[in-house]
Legacy VTK file of the C-alpha trace (Angstrom):
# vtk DataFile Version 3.0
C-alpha trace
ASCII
DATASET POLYDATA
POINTS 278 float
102.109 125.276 108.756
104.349 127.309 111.139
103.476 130.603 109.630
99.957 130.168 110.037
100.530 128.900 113.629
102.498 132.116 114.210
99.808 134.095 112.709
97.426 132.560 114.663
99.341 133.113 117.713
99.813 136.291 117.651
96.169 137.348 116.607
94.703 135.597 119.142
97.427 137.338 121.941
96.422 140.901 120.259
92.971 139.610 121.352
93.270 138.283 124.309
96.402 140.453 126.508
94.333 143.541 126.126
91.023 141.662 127.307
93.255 139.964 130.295
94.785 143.442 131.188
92.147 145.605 130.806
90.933 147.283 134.347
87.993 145.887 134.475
87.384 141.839 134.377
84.290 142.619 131.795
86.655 142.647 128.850
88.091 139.241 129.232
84.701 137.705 130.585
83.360 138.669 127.372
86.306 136.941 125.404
86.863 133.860 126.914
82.564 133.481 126.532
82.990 134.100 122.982
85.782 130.809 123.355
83.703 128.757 125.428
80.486 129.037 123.048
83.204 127.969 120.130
84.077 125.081 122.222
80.872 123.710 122.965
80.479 124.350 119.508
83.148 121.614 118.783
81.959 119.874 121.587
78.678 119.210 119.671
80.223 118.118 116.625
82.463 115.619 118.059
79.594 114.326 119.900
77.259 113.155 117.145
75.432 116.152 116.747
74.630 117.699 112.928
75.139 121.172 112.274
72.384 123.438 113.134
72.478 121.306 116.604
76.017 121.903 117.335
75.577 125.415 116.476
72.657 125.442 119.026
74.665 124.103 121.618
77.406 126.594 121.269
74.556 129.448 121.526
72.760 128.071 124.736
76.146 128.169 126.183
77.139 131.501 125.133
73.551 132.403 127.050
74.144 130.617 130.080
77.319 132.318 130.398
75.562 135.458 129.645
73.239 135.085 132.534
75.827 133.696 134.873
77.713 136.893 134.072
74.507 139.052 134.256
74.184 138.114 137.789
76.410 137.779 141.096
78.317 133.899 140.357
81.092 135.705 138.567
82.270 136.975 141.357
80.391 134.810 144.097
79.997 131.139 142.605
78.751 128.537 145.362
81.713 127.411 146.680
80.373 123.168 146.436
80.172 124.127 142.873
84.127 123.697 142.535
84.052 120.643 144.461
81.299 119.187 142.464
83.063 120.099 138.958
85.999 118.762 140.651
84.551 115.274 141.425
82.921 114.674 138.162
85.988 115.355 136.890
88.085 113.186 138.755
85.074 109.673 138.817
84.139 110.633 135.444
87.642 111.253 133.909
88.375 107.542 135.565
85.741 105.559 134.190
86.150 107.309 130.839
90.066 106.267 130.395
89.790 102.968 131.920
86.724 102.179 129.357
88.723 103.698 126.459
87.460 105.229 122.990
85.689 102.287 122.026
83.338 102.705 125.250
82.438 106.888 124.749
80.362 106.572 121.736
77.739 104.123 123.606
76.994 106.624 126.296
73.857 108.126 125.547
74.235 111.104 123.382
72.292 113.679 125.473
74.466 112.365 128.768
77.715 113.253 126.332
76.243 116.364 125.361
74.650 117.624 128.797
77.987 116.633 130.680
80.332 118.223 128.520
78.161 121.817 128.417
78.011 121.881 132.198
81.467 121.047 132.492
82.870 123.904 130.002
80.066 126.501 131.798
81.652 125.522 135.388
85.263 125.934 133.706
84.340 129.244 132.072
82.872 130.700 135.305
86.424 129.639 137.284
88.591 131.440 134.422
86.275 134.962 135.216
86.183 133.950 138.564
89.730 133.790 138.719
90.306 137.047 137.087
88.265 138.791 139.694
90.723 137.762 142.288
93.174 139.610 139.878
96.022 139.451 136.837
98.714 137.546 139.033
96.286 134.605 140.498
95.065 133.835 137.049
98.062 134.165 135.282
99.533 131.825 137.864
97.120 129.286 136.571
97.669 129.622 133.724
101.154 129.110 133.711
101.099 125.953 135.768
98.948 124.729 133.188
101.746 125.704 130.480
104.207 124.593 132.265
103.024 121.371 132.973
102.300 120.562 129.229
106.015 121.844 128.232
107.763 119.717 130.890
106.019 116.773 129.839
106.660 117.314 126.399
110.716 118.100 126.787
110.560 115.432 129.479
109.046 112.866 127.387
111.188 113.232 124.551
113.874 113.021 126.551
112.907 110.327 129.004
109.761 108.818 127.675
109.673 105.056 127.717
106.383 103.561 129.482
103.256 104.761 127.533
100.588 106.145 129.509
97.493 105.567 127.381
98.664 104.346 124.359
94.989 103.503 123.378
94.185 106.955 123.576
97.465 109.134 123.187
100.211 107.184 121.840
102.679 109.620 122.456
102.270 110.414 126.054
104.437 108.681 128.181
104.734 108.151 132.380
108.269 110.334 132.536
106.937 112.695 130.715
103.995 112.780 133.427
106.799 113.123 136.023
108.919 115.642 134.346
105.994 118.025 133.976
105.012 117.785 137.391
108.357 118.699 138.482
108.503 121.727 136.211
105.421 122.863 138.106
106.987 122.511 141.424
109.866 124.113 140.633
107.535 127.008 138.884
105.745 127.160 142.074
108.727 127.360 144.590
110.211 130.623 141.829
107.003 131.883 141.697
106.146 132.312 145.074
110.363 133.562 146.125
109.546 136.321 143.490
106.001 137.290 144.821
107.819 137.476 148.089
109.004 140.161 147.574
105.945 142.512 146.503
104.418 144.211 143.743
101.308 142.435 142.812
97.549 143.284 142.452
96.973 139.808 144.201
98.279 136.443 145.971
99.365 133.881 143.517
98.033 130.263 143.562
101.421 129.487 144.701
101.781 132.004 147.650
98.277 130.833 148.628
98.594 126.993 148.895
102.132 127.077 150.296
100.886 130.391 153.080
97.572 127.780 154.291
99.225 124.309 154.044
103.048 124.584 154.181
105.864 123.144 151.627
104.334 119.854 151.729
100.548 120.523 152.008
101.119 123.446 149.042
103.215 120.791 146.735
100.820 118.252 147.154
98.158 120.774 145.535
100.551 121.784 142.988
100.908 118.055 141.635
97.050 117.390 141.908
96.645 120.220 139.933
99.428 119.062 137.491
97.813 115.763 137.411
94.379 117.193 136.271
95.729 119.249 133.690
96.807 115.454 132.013
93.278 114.119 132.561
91.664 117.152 130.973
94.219 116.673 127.915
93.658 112.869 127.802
89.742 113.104 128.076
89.561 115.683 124.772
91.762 112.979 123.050
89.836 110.224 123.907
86.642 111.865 122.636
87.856 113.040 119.639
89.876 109.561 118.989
86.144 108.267 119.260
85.265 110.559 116.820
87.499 110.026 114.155
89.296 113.381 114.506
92.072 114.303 114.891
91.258 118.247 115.848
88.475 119.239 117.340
87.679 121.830 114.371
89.847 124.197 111.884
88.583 127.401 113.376
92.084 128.401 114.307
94.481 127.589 111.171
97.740 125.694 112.424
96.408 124.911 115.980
93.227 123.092 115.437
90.128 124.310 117.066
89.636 125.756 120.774
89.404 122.324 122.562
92.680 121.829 121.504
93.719 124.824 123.288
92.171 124.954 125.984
91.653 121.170 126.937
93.898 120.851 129.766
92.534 124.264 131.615
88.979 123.296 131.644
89.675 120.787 135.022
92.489 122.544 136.636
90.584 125.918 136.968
87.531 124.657 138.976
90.074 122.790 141.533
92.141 125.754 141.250
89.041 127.762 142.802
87.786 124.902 145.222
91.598 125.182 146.703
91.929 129.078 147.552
87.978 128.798 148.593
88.963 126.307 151.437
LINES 1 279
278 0 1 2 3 4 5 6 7 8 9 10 11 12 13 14 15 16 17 18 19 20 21 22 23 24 25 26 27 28 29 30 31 32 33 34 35 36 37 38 39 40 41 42 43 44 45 46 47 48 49 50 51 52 53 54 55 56 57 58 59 60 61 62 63 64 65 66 67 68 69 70 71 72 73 74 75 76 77 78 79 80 81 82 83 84 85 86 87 88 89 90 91 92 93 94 95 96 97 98 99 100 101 102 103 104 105 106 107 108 109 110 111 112 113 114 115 116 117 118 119 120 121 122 123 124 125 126 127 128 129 130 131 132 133 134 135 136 137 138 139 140 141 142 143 144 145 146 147 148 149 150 151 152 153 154 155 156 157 158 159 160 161 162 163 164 165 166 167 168 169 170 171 172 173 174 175 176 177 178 179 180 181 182 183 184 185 186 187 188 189 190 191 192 193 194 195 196 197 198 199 200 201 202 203 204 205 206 207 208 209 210 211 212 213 214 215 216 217 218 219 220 221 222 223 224 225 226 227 228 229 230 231 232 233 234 235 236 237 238 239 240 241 242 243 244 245 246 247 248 249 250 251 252 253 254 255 256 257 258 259 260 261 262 263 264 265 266 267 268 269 270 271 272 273 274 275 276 277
């Protein structure tokens, strides 16, 4: 199992660091497209739908990307389009955990379906978006995200006691919550010291929300940010938990499917965007 997660690994970073890189933003726009039709893909499947549908799903978002990327929103989304990914994240993501797994398979199928599309489109959109800004904002992301999801791990192992949703992820506890929002704090505070000093194609996340709101104003971003990385995490797990899975395909051997990857980014971009749009 670790070999083929190391294999994995490292194809998908011979795929992806040249796309990220590359001059233009085209490269990885077309990449991370390619992911996003795979998720919906999986998206379909946990959601009730047969084959030939989920495939269809995964294909009519592959084309809605397409045209988004055909036209201007890749580099000049509505800016209430954040803020209304944003909000459906946070009210829907509520409702969902409180309910529980027992509660998502009741919701009408097309609502399931519908919501989740629109919700990976508006994610997709704030990843190219964000590499338009450039290679250090998105990477900056990025890494919060990472962060946040190794703090919490190391944290809860170490410190883990009161169970956050044990209904939903049995392992995830409060401290480890806590720990991984500090790791992003103290990622942020580095980051920006370091940026200080020059040398980037473009502001940071970091530099941004601390430069426009101060210390407190930029940590309190940080942490809401931290905090919707958890809900996007707990929201694939309660859907899939509903589903009787326990990844959300095999299409990459030793790490599940995409979802499983990419769960956690797909609310933190869109507030990432409505923040540095303010």
């Amino acid at each position: 199992m670790l070999r083929q997660r190391i294999i994995t690994a490292l194809i998908l970073l011979a795929i992806l660091l040249p796309a990220l890189f590359a001059t233009s933003p085209w490269p990885f726009a077309v990449v991370s497209l390619v992911m996003i039709a795979a998720a919906g893909w999986e998206w379909g499947r946990l959601n009730a739908l047969v084959s030939p549908a989920a495939v269809g799903l995964g294909v009519a978002l592959a084309v809605a990307c397409g045209l988004t990327l055909a036209g201007s929103w890749s580099t000049q989304a509505p800016r209430p389009l954040w803020w209304l990914t944003t909000a459906l994240w946070v009210t829907g993501g509520t409702l969902a955990l409180r309910a529980g797994p027992q509660v998502w398979p009741r919701l009408s199928t097309t609502l399931r379906i519908v919501l989740g599309a629109g919700l990976l489109w508006a994610a997709w959109l704030a990843l190219v978006h964000a590499r338009t800004i450039g290679i250090n904002f998105i990477l900056s992301v990025l890494c919060l995200v990472w962060m946040a999801d190794v703090a919490a791990y190391f944290g809860g192992r170490a410190f883990g006691r009161r169970k956050l949703a044990i209904s939903i992820s049995p392992g995830k506890s409060w401290e480890g919550v806590w720990s991984g929002m500090l790791g992003v704090l103290l990622l942020g505070a580095a980051w920006a010291a370091v940026e200080a000093g020059g040398g980037v194609d473009s502001p940071s996340l970091y530099r941004t929300v601390f430069t426009r709101w101060g210390p407190l104003g930029g940590a309190l971003a940080l942490l809401a940010l931290a905090g919707m990385s958890v809900v996007g995490d707990l929201i694939e797990s309660l859907v899939k938990r509903a589903a009787g899975a326990k990844d959300s395909s095999n299409l990459l051997p030793g790490h599940g499917g995409v979802l499983d990857r990419i769960d956690a980014l797909l609310p933190v971009f869109p507030l990432a965007m409505a923040l540095v749009t303010l």
